[in-house]
DRENLUMBA-154064 format. One record per residue (C-alpha): residue number from 1; residue in three letters; chain; x, z, y negated. Coordinates in steps of 0.5 Angstrom, whole numbers, padded with zeros to 4 digits. Each point is the difference from the previous one (the first is absolute). Layout:
N
seq, type, mol, xx, zz, yy
NUM, ala, A, X, Z, Y
...
END
This chain:
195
seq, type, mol, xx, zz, yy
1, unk, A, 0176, 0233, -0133
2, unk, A, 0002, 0000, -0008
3, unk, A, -0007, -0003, -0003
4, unk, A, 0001, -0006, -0003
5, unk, A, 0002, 0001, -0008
6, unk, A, -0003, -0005, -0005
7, unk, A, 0004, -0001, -0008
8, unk, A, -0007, -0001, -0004
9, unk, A, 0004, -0004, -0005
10, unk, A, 0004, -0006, -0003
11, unk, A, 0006, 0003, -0003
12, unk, A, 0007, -0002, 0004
13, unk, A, 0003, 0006, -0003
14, unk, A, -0005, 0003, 0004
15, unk, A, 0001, -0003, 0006
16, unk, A, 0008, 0001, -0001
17, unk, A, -0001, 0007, 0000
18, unk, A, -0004, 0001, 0006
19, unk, A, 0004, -0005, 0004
20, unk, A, 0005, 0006, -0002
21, unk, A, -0003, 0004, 0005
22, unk, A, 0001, 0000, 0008
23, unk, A, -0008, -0003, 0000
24, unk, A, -0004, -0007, 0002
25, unk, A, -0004, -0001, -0005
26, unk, A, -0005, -0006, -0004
27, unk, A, -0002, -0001, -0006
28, unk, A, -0006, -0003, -0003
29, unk, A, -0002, -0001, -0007
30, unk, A, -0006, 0004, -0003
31, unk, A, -0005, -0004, -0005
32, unk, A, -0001, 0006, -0005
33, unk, A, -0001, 0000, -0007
34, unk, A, 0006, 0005, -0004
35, unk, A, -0004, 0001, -0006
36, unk, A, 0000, 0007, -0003
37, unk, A, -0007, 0003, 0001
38, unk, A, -0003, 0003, -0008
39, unk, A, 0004, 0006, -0001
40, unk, A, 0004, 0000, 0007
41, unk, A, 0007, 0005, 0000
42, unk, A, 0005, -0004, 0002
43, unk, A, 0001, 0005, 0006
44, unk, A, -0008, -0001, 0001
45, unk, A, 0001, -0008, 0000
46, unk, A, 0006, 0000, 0004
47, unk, A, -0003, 0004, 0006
48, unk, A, -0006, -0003, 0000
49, unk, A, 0003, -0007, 0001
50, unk, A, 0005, 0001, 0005
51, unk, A, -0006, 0003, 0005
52, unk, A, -0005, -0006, -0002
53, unk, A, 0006, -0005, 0002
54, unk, A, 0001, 0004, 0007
55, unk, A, -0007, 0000, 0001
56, unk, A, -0002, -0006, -0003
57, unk, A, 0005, -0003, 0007
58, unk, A, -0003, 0005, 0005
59, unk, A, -0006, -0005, 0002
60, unk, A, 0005, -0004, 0003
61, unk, A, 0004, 0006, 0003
62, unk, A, -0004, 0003, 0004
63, unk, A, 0005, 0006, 0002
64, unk, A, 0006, -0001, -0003
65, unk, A, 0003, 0004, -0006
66, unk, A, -0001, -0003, -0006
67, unk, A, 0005, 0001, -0007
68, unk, A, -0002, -0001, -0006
69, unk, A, 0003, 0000, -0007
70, unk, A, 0000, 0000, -0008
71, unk, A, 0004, 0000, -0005
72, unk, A, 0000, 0001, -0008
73, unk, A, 0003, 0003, -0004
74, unk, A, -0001, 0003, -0007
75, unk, A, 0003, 0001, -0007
76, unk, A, -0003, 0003, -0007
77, unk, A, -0007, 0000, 0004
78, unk, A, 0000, -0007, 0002
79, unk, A, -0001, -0001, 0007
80, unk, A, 0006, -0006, 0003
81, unk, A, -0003, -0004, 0006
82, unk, A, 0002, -0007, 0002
83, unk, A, 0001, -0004, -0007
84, unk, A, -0002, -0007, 0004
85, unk, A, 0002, -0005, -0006
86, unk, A, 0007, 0000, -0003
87, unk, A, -0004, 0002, -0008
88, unk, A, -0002, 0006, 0003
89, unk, A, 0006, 0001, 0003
90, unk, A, 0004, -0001, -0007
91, unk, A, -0005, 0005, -0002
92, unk, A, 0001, 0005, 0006
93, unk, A, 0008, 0000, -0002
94, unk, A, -0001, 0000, -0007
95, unk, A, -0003, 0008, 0001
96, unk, A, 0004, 0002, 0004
97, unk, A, 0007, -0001, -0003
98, unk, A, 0004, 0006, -0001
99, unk, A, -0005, 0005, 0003
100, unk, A, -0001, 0003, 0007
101, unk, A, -0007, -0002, 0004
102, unk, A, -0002, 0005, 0006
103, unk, A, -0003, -0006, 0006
104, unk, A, -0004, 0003, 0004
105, unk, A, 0000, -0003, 0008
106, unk, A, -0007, 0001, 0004
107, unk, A, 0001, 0000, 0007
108, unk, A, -0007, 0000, 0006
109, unk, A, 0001, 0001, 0007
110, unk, A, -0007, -0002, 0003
111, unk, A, 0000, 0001, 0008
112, unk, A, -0005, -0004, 0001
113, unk, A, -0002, 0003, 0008
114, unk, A, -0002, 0006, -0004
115, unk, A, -0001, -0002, -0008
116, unk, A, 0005, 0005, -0001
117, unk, A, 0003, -0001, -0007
118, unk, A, 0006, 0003, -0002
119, unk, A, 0002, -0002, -0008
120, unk, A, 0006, 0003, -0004
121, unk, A, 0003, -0002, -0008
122, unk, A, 0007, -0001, 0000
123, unk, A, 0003, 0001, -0007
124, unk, A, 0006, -0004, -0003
125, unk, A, 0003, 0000, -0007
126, unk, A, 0004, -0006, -0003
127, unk, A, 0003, -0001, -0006
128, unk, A, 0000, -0006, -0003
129, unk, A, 0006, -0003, -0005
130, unk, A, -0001, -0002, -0007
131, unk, A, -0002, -0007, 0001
132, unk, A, 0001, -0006, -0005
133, unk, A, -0007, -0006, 0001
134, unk, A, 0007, -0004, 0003
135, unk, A, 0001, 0005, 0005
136, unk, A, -0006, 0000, 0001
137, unk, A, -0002, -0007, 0001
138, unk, A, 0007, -0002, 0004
139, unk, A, -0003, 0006, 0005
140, unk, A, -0007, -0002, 0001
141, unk, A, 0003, -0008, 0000
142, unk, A, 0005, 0002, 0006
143, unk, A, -0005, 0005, 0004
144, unk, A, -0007, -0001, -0002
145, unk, A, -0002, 0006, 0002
146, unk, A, -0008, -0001, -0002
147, unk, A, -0001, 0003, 0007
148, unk, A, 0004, 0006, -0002
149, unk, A, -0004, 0007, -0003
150, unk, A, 0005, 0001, -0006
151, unk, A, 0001, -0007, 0000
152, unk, A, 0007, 0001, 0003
153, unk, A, 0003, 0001, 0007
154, unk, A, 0004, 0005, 0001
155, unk, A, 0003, -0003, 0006
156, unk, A, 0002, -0007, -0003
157, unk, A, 0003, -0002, -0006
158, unk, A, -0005, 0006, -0004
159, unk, A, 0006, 0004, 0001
160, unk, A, 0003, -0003, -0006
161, unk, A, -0004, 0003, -0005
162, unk, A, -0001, 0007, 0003
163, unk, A, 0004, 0006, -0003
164, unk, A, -0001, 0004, 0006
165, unk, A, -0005, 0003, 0005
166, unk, A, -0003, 0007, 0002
167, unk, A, -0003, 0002, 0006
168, unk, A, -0002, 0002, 0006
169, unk, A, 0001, -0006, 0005
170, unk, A, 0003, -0006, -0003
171, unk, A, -0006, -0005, 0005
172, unk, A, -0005, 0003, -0005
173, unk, A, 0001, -0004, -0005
174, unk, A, 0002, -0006, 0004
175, unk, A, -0007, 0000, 0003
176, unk, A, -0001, 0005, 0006
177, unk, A, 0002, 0007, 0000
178, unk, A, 0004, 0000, 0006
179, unk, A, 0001, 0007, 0002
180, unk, A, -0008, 0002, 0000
181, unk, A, -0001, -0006, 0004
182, unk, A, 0004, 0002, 0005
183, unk, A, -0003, 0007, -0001
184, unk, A, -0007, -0003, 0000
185, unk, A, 0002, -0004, 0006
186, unk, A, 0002, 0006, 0005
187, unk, A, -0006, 0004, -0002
188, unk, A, -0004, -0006, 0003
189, unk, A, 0004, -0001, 0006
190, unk, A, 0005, -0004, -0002
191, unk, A, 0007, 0003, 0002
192, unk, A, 0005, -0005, -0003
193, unk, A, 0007, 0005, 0003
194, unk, A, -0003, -0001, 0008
195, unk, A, 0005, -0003, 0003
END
């Protein structure tokens, strides 16, 4: 029997990409607070935050397999997470303009019937256009992507102001690297091409 398999997160992006796979899952939405520790890498950060979600969900999940995730990007030293308001969104974008920023993308797999932690960072390059302040505001007017590291969605209408993508696994940068899930998920039992 497959072990009940828990999304720690409130992103619909997230939930999209896992309903991709052939598996019932649920979600929750962790209560965790995303701000950067003093002098924290961003890779530091990023693994940090995608197992205290996982565990921060396990108290109610006894034995299933929990998936954590975190998401930042960054540019010239400065770390990107979620901007929460349209200002710093504004500002987010205005830095970015014609430059490359590398996202990194933490994913947790806590199997909680043996505290088994599994963790992995996937790395995802985005090159932005040169964006105008209309540019800018016409997209955050449209997409609010307040929610969003980078304060774009790649999946939506953030594709607008992207020059190109390099990387590994396009899912990454949506939010949950799909090929080390898949693989993190076999390692725990999970056999996801049984028929």
């Amino acid at each position: 029997m497959q072990p009940t398999l828990v999304l720690s997160s409130s992103s619909p992006a997230r939930r999209a990409l896992l309903s991709r796979l052939p598996i019932t899952f649920s979600s929750t939405s962790p209560d965790v607070d995303e701000t950067p520790l003093p002098d924290e890498t961003v890779e530091t950060m990023v693994r940090r935050l995608a197992q205290l979600k996982a565990e921060k969900s396990a108290a109610n999940y006894p034995d299933a397999l929990i998936i954590g995730c975190d998401q930042a990007g960054i540019i010239d030293g400065h770390i990107l997470c979620k901007p929460l308001t349209h200002e710093n969104a504004v500002k987010q974008l205005r830095l970015v303009s014609g430059k490359t920023v590398r996202f990194f993308t933490a994913v947790c797999l806590l199997d909680n019937r043996n505290q088994h932690v599994q963790s992995s960072i996937e790395t995802y390059d985005v090159h932005f256009r040169m964006l105008t302040d209309t540019m800018i505001e016409g997209y955050l007017q449209k997409e609010k992507p307040y929610q969003c590291a980078g304060s774009f969605q790649a999946e939506g209408l953030g594709i607008a102001i992207i020059d190109k993508f390099h990387g590994d696994d396009y899912t990454a940068l949506i939010g949950l690297p799909l090929i080390r899930l898949t693989q993190m998920l076999e390692n725990a039992g999970v056999n996801l091409l049984s028929t």
